[in-house]
C-alpha positions in Angstrom: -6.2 3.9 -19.7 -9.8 2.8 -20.7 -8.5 0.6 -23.5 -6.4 -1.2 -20.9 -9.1 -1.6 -18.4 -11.2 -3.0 -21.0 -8.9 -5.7 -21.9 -8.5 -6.9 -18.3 -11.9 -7.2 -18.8 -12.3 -9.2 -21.8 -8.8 -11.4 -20.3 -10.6 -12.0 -17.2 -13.6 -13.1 -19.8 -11.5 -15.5 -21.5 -10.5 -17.0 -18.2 -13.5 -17.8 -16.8 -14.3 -19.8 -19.3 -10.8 -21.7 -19.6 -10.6 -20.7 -23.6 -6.4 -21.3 -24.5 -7.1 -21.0 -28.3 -7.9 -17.4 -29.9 -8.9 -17.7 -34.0 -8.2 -14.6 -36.3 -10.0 -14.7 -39.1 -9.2 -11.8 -41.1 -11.5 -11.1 -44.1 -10.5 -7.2 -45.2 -9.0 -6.6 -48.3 -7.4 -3.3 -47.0 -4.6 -5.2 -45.5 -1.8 -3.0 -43.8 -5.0 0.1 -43.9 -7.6 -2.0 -42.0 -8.7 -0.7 -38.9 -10.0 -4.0 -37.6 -6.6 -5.7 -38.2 -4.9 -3.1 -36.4 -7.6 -3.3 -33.0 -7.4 -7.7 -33.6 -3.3 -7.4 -33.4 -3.1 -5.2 -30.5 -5.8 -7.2 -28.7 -3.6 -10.4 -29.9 -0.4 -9.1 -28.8 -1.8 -8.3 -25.1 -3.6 -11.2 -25.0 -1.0 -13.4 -25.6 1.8 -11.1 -23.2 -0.6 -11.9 -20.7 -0.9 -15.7 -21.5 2.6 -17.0 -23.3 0.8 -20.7 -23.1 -2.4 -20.0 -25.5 -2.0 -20.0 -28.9 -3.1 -18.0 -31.9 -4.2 -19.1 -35.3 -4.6 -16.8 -38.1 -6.5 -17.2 -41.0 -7.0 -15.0 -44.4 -10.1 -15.6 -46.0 -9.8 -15.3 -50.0 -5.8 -15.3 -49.2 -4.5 -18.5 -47.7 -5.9 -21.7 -48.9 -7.9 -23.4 -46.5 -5.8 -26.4 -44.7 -7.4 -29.9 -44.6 -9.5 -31.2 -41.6 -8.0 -33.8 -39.4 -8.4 -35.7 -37.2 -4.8 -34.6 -35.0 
């Protein structure tokens, strides 16, 4: 119940302030193992249950190559 109330929280956060884009930047090497992956997917998944319109980007450091700036 806590971990719920807390995420109103940090929704309600994300609300006030009009933000529609969430970056994941993932930099663990423990993949599947990492705790922090596991905490940013569940926040990702209610996040984006609550909000179908926002979008997510992921990003791997060390793993995915890095895509080029532009200007779109």
């Amino acid at each position: 119940m806590r971990d719920l109330k807390e995420a109103k929280i940090v929704s309600y956060e994300f609300n006030k302030y009009g933000m529609k884009n969430l970056l994941i930047i993932n930099a663990s090497p423990r993949d599947e193992r990492s705790v922090t992956r596991r905490l940013t997917s569940l926040f990702a998944t209610k996040w984006i249950e609550a909000h179908p319109d926002y979008t997510i980007r992921h990003r791997e450091v060390g793993r995915d190559a890095i895509p080029h700036v532009s200007e779109l």
